[in-house]
C-alpha positions in Angstrom: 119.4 65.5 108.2 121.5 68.6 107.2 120.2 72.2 108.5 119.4 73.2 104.9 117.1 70.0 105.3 115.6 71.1 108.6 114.7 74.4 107.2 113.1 73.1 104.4 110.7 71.2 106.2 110.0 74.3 107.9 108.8 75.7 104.4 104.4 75.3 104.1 104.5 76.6 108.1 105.8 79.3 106.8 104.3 79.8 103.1 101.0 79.2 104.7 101.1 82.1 106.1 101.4 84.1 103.2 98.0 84.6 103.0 95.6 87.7 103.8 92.0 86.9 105.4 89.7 90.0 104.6 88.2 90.8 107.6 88.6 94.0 110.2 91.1 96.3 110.0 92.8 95.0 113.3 92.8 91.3 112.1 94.6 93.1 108.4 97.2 94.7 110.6 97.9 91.5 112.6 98.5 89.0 109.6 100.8 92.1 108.1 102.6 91.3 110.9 102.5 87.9 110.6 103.3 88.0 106.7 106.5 90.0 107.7 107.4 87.1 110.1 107.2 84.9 106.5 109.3 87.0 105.4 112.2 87.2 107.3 111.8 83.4 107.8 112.2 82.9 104.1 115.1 85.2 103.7 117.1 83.6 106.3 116.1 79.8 104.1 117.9 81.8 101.4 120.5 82.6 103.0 121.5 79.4 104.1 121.0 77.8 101.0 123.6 80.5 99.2 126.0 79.6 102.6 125.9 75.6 101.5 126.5 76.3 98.2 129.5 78.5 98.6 130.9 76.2 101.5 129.9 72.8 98.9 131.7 75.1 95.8 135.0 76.0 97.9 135.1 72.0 98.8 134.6 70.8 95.8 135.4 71.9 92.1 132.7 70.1 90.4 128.8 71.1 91.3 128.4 67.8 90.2 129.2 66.1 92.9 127.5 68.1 95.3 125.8 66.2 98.1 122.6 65.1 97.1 121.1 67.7 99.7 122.8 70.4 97.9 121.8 69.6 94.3 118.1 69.1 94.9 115.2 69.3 97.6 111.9 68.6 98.2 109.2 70.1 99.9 107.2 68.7 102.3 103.1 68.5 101.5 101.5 71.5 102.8 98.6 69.0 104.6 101.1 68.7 107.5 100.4 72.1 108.6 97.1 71.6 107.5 95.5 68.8 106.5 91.5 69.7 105.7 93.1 71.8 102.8 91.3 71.0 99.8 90.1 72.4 96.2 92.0 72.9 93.0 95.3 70.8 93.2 97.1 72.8 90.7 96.5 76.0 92.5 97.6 74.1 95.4 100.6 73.2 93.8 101.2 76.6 92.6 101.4 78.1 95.8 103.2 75.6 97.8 105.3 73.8 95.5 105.2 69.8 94.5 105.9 67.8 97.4 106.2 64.6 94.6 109.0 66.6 92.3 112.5 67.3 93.4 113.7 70.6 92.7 117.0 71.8 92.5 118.8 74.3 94.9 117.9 77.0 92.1 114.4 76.8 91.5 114.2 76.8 95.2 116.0 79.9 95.7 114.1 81.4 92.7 110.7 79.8 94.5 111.9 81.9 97.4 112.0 85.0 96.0 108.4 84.6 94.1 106.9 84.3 97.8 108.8 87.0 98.6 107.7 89.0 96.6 104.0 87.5 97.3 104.7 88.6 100.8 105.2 92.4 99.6 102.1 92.1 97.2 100.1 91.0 100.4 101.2 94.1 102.3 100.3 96.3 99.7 96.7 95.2 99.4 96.3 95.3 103.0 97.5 98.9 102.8 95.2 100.0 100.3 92.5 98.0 102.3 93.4 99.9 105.7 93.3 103.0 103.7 89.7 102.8 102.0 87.1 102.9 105.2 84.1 102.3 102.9 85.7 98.9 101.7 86.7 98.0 105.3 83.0 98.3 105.8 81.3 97.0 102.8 83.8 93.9 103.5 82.5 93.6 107.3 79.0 93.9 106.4 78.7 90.9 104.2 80.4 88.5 106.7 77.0 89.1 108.7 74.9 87.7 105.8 75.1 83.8 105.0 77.3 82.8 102.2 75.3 82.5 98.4 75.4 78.5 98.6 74.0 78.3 101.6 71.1 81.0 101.0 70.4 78.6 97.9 70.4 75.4 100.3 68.4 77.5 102.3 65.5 78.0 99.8 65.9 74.9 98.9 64.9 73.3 101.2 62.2 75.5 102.5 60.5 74.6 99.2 60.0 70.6 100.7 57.8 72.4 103.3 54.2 73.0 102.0 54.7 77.2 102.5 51.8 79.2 103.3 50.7 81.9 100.8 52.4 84.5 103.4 55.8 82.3 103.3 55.1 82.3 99.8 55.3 86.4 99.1 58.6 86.1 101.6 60.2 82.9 99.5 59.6 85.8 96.4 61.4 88.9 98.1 64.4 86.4 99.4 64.4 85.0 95.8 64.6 88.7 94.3 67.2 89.9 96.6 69.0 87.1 95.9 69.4 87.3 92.1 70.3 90.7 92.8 73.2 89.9 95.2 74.5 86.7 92.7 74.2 89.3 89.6 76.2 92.3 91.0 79.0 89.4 92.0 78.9 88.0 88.4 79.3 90.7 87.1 81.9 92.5 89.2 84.0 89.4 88.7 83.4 89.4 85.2 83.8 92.7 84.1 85.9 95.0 86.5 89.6 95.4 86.4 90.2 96.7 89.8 90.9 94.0 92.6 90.0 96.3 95.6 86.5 95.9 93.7 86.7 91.8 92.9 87.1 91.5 96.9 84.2 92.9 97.5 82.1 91.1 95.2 83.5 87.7 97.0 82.8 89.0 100.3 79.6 89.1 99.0 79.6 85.4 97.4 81.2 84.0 100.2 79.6 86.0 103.1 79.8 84.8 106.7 82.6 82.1 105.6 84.7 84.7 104.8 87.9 84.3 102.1 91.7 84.7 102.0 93.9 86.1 99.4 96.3 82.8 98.6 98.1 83.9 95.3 98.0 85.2 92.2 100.1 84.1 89.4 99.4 84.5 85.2 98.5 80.6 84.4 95.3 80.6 87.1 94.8 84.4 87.9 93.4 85.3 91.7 93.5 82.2 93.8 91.3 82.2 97.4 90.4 79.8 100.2 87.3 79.8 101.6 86.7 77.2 104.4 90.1 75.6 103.8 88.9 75.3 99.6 91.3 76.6 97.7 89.5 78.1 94.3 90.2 80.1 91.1 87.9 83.3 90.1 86.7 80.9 87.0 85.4 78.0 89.5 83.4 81.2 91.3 81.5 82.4 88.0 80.9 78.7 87.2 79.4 78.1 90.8 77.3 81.3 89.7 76.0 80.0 86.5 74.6 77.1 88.2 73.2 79.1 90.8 71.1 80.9 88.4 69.8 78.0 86.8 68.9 77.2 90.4 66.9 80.2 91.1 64.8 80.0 87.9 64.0 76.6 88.6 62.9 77.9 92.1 60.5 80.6 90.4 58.8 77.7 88.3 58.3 75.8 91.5 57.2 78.8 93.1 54.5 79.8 90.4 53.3 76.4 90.8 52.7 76.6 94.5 50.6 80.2 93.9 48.8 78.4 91.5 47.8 75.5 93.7 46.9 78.2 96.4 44.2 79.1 93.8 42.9 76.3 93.5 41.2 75.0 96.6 38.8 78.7 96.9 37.8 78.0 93.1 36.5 74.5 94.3 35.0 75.4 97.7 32.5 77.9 95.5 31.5 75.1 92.8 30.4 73.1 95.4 28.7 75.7 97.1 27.0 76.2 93.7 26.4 72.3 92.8 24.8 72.2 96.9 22.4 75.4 96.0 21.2 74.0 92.6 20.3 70.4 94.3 17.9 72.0 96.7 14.6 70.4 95.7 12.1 72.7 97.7 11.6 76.7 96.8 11.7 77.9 100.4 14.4 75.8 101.5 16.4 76.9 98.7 16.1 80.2 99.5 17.0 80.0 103.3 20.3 78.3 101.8 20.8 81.0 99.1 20.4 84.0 102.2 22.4 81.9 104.6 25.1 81.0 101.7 25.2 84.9 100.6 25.9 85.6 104.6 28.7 83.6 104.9 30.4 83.7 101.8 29.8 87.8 102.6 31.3 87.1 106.3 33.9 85.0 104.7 34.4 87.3 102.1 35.2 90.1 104.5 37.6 88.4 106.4 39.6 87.2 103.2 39.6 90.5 101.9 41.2 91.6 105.1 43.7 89.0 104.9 44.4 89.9 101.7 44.7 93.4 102.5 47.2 92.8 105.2 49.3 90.3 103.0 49.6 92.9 100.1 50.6 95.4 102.8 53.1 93.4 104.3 54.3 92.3 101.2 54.7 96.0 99.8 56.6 96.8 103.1 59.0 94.2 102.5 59.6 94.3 98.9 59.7 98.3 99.9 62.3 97.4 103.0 64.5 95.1 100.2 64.2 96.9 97.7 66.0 100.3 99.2 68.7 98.0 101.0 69.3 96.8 97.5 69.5 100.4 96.5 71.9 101.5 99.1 74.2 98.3 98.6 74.4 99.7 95.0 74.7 103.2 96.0 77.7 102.1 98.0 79.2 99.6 94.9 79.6 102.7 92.9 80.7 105.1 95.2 83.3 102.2 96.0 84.2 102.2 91.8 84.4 105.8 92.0 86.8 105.9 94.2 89.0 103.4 93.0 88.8 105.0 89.4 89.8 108.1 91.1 93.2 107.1 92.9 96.5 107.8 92.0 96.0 110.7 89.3 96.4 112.6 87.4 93.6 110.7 85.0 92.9 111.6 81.6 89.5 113.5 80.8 87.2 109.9 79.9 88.5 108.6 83.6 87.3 111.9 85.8 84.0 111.4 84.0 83.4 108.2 84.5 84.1 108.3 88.3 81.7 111.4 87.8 78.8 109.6 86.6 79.5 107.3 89.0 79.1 109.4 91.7 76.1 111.0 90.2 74.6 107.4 90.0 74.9 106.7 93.5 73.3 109.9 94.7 70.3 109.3 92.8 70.1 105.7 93.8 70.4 107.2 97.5 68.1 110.0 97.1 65.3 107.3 95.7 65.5 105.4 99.2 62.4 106.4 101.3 62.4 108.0 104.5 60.4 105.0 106.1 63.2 102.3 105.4 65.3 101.0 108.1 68.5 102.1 105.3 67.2 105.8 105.4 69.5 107.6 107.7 72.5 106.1 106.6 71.4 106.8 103.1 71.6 110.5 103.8 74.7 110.5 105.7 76.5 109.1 102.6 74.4 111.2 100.2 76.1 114.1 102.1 79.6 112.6 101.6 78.7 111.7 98.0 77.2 114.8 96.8 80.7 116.5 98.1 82.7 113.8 96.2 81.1 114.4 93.3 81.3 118.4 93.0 85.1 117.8 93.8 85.5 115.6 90.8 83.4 117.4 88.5 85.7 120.3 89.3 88.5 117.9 88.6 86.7 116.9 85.4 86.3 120.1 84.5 89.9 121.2 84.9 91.4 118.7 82.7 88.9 119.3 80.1 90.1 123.2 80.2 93.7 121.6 80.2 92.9 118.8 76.9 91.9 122.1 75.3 94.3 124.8 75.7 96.9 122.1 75.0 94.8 121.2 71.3 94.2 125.2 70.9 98.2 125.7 71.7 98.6 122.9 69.0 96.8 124.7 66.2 98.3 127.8 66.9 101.8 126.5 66.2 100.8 124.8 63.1 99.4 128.2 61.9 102.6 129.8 63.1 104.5 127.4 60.8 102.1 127.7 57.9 102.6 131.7 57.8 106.7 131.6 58.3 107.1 128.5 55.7 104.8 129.8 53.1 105.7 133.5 53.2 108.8 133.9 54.2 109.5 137.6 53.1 106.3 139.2 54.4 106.6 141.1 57.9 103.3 141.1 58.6 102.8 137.1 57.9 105.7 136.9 60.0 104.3 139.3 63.2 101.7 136.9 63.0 103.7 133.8 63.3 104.8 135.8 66.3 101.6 136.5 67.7 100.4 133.0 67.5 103.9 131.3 69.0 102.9 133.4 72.1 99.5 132.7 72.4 100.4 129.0 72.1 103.7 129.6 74.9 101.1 130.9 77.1 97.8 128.5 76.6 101.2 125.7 77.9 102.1 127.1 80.5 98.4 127.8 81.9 97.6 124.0 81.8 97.7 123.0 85.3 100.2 120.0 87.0 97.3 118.1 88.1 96.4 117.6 84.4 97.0 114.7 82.3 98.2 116.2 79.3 101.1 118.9 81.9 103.8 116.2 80.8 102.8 117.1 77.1 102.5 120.6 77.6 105.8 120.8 79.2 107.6 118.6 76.5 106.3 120.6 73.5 107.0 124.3 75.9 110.6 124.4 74.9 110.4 123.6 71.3 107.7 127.1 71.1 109.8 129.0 72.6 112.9 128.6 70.7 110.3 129.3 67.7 109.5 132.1 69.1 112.8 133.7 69.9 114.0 132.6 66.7 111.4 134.8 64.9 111.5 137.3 67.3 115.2 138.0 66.3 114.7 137.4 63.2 112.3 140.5 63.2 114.2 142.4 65.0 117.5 142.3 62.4 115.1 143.0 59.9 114.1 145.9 61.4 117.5 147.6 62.3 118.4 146.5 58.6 115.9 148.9 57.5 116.4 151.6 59.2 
């Protein structure tokens, strides 16, 4: 076995760890360093690979008759370093290569620079993980909640027990919160653009399990693990389709079970009645109607208690899940807006929509009652919040000024050109064209460099200015031609 050969086999040991588990920020920083460790492992593979072919090429004139190590390789199965590996085979294969194919010395090398450059991907998530608290958070907090699948084994099961009308009302409020936790993950996965925000909504799907970043490629888009199951975002959202189906199938079952609650008081009273009308002597019949009323009255009181307490409890947890709901969205948005608003400058639709973002969440945190558990932490973010928000309303507010002192600067030149092309020979059309060249000169160079459209302003400054000189001399020879 040649060293090239020895290095190869060292290959899915090292690929392997190309991989970023979301977790705290002290386990991000470790596999950083352990993904830089890849790194340098894989450039020293290269390395020796370009060595063998220079040596092989300076023996031998004709690549042809290389050494069969030199011309092509293959890679060993990645279920040597780990063999409970499992999931989509082609995203597998995608990530670690075809331990079936031989592949020439090329491909490898070009391989090699793909997970290279994987590597450097992988850092620069995990720094724009390390430098967004709230996500670092929001991340943490769903690995304390069980995963979606097993909540739904969970209430699957439960519903084999006969449940009580009490576990019934609690079977509801899991159920609700639920289908709110599966929807905001559909939907996130569906519909945003932003992968800072996809990772969240899989923390969420996947919850105490937990998920790694494995690759991302063009053919088969974000590939994860989770539990050693290696999946594509497409298998998530079809997992979540059948995991609505699931929960409406547990709301039919649960309707049925409040209906057959019903149905044993209805019968206790009809035979109460049937026992009343089958008294055969007056007197008797009325010591059973007086003793009847007394404990159906007793009874009665100590249902409608029951009851009472039920609804109560009921409220108070629907109350309780209903503003952790609310905060968890709260928090989404504020997440959104923040993303929306990195790296500007942003043009005037993008400041507003992390606006109304923000302006979402504080309302969604200022609807949370003082009473719920969530209530303090609601107002320490609605203090952060409302302070985000007035900064990017100003922001907002700055590039709409800018959008519109570059259009104003716009029409003014266009006038400008209107008065010197269509009266050429008339000073005072042509102290106008002045007056407007300026006024346009100046609305440019008031737009600020934090604005979207400065790059604009700047490109069209020079071409007003020379406008303006021109006329300005041209005004100027007129005069002392005059006089």
């Amino acid at each position: 076995m040649t060293d090239i050969e020895v290095l190869i086999n060292e290959l899915p040991k090292i690929i392997y760890k190309l991989r970023l588990t979301i977790g705290s920020s002290q386990d991000i920083m470790q596999q950083v360093i352990l993904i830089n460790n890849a790194q340098e492992e894989l450039r020293t593979i290269r390395q020796a690979i370009a060595q063998e072919l220079r040596r092989a090429n300076n023996q031998i004139s004709n690549i042809s008759t290389l050494p069969r190590t030199a011309k092509s390789l293959t890679i060993p199965t990645i279920l040597q370093v780990n063999p409970a590996i499992t999931g989509n085979i082609e995203s597998i294969t995608e990530k670690f290569g075809n331990p079936h194919t031989e592949i020439s010395v090329t491909t490898l090398q070009s391989k090699i620079n793909c997970w290279l450059e994987w590597g450097d991907l992988l850092q620069a998530i995990a720094s724009d993980i390390l430098s967004d608290a709230n996500l670092v958070n929001q991340t943490n907090l769903y690995l304390n909640y069980a995963s979606l699948s097993t909540q739904i084994l969970e209430l699957e099961n439960s519903l084999h027990n006969n449940l009580s009308a009490k576990q019934t009302l609690k079977f509801e409020a899991e159920l609700s919160q639920l289908q709110t936790r599966l929807s905001l993950v559909k939907n996130t996965i569906q519909n945003s653009q932003g992968l800072l925000t996809i990772m969240i909504a899989l923390s969420s799907f996947c919850g105490k399990n937990g998920f790694a970043i494995e690759w991302l490629d063009d053919a088969h888009g974000l590939i994860i693990s989770t539990n050693n199951n290696f999946r594509e975002l497409t298998e998530i959202l079809n997992e979540c389709d059948i995991y609505t189906h699931k929960i409406d199938d547990f709301k039919n079952t649960i309707s049925k079970i409040k209906h057959q609650h019903n149905q044993p008081r209805s019968h206790k009273i009809s035979i109460n009645k049937k026992e009343f009308n089958s008294s055969y002597q007056a007197l008797r019949k009325l010591s059973f109607i007086l003793s009847g009323l007394i404990v159906l009255g007793i009874g009665g009181w100590f249902a409608k208690t029951q009851i009472i307490q039920i609804q109560r409890m009921a409220v108070n947890l629907y109350q309780e899940n209903t503003a952790e709901n609310t905060f968890k969205s709260a928090l989404k948005l504020g997440t959104e807006a923040s993303f929306i608003a990195q790296n500007p400058p942003h043009t005037l639709p993008v400041w507003q929509k992390a606006a109304s973002k923000w302006q979402k969440a504080i309302e969604l945190l200022q609807s949370i009652p003082e009473e719920t558990s969530v209530s303090v932490k609601a107002q320490e973010r609605l203090i952060r919040y409302r302070r985000n928000y007035i900064a990017i309303t100003k922001r907002a507010n700055t590039e709409k000024n800018a959008v519109a002192k570059l259009a104003a600067a716009e029409k003014l030149a266009t006038e400008a050109k209107f008065f010197m092309e269509n009266a050429p020979n008339s000073l005072i059309a042509w102290q106008q064209a002045k007056d407007k060249w300026q006024q346009a000169i100046k609305l440019l160079q008031s737009i600020p460099k934090s604005s979207s459209v400065y790059e604009q302003a700047q490109a069209k400054l020079p071409n007003y200015q020379t406008n303006y000189a021109a006329i300005n001399a041209i005004m100027e020879n007129r005069h002392q031609s005059v006089n």
